[in-house]
VOPAGU-2260 file (C-alpha; in pm, 1 decimal, decimal comma):
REM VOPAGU-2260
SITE   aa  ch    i         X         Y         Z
SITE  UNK   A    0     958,0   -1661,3    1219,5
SITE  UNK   A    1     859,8   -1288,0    1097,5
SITE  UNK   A    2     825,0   -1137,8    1421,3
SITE  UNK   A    3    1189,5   -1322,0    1528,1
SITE  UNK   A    4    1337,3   -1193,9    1224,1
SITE  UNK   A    5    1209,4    -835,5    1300,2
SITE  UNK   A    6    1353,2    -881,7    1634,9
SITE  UNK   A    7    1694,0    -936,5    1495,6
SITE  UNK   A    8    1617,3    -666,8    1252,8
SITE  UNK   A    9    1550,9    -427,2    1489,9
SITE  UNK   A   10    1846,0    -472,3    1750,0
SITE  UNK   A   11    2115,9    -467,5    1504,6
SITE  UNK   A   12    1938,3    -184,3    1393,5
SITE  UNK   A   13    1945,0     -25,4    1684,6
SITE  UNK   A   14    2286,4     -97,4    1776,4
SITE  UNK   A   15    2392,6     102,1    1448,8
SITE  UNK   A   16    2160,9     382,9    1546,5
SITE  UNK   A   17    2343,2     410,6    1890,8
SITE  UNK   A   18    2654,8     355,8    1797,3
SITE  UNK   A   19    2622,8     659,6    1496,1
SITE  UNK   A   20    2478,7     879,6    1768,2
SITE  UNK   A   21    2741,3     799,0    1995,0
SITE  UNK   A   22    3043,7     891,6    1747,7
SITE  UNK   A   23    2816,4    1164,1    1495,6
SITE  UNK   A   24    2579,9    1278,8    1717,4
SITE  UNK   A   25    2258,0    1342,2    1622,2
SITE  UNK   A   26    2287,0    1608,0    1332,7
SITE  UNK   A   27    2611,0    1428,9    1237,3
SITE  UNK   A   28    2399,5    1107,1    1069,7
SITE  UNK   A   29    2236,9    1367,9     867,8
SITE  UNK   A   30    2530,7    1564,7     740,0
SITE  UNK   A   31    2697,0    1345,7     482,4
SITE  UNK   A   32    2409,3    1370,3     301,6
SITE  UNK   A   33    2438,0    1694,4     200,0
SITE  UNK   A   34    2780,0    1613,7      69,6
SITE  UNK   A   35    2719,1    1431,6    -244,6
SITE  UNK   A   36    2429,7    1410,4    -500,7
SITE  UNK   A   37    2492,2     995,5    -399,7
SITE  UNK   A   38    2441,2    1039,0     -56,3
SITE  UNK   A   39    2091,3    1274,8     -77,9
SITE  UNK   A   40    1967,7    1034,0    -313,2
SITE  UNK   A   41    1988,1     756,8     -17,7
SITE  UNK   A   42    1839,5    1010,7     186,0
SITE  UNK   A   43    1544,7    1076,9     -11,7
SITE  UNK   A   44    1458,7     709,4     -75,7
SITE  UNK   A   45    1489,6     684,2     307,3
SITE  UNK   A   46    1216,9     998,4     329,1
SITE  UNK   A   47    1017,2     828,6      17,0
SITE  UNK   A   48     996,9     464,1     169,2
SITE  UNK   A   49     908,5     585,6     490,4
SITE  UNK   A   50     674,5     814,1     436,7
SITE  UNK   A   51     524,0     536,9     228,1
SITE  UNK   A   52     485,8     348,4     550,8
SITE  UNK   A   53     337,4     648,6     739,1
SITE  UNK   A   54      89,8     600,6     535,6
SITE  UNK   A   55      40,3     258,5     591,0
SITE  UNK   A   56      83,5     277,9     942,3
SITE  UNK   A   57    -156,2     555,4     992,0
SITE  UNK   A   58    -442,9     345,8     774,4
SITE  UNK   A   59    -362,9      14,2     967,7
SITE  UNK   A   60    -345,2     180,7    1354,6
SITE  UNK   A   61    -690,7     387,3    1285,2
SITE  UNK   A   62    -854,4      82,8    1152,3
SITE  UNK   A   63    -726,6    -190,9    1422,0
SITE  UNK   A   64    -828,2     101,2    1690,9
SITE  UNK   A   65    -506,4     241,9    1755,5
SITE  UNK   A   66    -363,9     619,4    1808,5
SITE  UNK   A   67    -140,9     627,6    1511,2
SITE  UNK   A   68       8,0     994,0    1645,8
SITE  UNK   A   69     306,2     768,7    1916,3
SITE  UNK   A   70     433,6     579,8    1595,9
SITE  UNK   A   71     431,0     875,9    1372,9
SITE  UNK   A   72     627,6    1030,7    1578,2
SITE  UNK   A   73     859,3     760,0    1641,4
SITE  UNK   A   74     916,5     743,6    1300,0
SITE  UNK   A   75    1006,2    1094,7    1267,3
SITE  UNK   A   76    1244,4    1130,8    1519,5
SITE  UNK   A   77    1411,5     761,5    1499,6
SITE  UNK   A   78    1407,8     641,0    1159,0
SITE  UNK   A   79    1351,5     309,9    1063,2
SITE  UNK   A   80    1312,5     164,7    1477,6
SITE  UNK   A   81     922,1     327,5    1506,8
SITE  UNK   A   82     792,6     107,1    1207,4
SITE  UNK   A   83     999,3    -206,3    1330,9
SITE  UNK   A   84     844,5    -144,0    1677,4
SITE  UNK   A   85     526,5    -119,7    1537,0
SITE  UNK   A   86     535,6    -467,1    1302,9
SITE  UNK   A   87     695,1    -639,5    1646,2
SITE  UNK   A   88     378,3    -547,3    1885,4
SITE  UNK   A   89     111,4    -520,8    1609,2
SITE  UNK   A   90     -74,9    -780,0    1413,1
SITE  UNK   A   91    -148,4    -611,9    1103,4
SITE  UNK   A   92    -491,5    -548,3     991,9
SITE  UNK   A   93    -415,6    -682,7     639,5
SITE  UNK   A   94    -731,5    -727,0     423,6
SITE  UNK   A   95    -722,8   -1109,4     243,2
SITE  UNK   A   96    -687,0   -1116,6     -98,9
SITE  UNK   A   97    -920,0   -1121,6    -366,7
SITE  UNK   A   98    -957,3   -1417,4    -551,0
SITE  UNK   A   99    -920,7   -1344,7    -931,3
SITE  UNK   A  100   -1068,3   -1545,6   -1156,0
């Protein structure tokens, strides 16, 4: 059910991302953020959450075995897609929980 949903996730996704190319071009998705102190503040919780999950992804590829340099730059120069690809064709290499007592 996760992986379907992050299927779904990621082609609608994606089909936004092409679509804004297609009609802003590249530098175009970028520019409205510079516009309005509303609009960079979407833009740096966009940098904030995913450099959170560069993090993450770097940690989880080098301990599962992986090169994490491909995704990390995937995530750089598409956004959101690289980390979506990523949770599609990876398990993660979650640690289980703690029990507390």
């Amino acid at each position: 059910m996760k992986r379907n949903f992050l299927i779904v996730t990621l082609t609608a996704f994606s089909a936004l991302t092409a679509m804004a190319l297609w009609r802003h071009g590249y530098w175009g998705v970028f520019e409205p953020h510079f516009q309005s102190f509303g609009a960079a503040q979407v833009l740096a919780d966009l940098v904030i959450a995913l450099s959170l999950f560069l993090v993450w992804m770097w940690r989880d590829a080098r301990t599962a075995g992986r090169n994490p340099w491909p995704w990390m730059l995937l995530t750089l120069t598409t956004g959101s897609i690289g980390p979506l690809i990523y949770l599609i064709l990876y398990k993660t290499t979650e640690k289980p929980h703690e029990q507390t007592r």
